[in-house]
N, C-alpha and C positions, 0 to 999 in steps of 0.2 A: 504494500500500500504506500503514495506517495501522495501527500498534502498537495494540492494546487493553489496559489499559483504557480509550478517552479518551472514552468514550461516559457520558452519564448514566443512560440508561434499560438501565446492562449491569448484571448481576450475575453473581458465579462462585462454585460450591461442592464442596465435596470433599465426600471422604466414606471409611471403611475400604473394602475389598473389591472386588470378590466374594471373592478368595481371599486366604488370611493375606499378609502383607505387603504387600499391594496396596491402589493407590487409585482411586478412582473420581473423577473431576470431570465439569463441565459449566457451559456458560453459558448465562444467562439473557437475553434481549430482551424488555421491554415495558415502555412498550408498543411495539409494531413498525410500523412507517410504511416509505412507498414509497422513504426514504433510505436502508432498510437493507440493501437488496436488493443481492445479494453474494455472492460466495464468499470462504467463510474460512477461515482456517488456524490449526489448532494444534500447536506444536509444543515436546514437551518433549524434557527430559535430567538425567540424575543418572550414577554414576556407574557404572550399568550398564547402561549405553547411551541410547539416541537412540527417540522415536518421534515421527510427526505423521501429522494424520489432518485431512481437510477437508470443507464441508459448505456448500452453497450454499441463501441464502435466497431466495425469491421472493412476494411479496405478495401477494395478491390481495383483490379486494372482495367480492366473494361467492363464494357456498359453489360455484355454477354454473362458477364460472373453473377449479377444479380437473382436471386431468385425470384420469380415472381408467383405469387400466391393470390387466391382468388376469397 
């Protein structure tokens, strides 16, 4: 496991919303290489409570490598 931010190619932004007092974030990779491949976690807190939510990368070289599922 490796704390983020320690990457060069990261970036993170916030944002208001969707609803009043709420925020919106996300991170950025790129560019993205076969190092990044991963699952990753985010996980906040304030002081009305707790969330985390996860999301795994996978590379690929071309458009062909994709699976597509219906």
């Amino acid at each position: 496991m490796e704390l983020l931010p320690g990457h060069q190619n990261l970036a993170t932004q916030t944002r208001g919303g969707p609803e009043k007092h709420e925020v919106t974030g996300w991170v950025l990779m790129s560019p993205l290489s076969k190092e990044d491949v991963g699952e990753y976690e985010c996980h906040a807190s304030n002081a009305k409570g707790e969330a985390t939510a996860s999301a795994k990368i996978h590379v690929v070289e071309t458009l062909h490598e994709i699976a597509l599922t219906k």
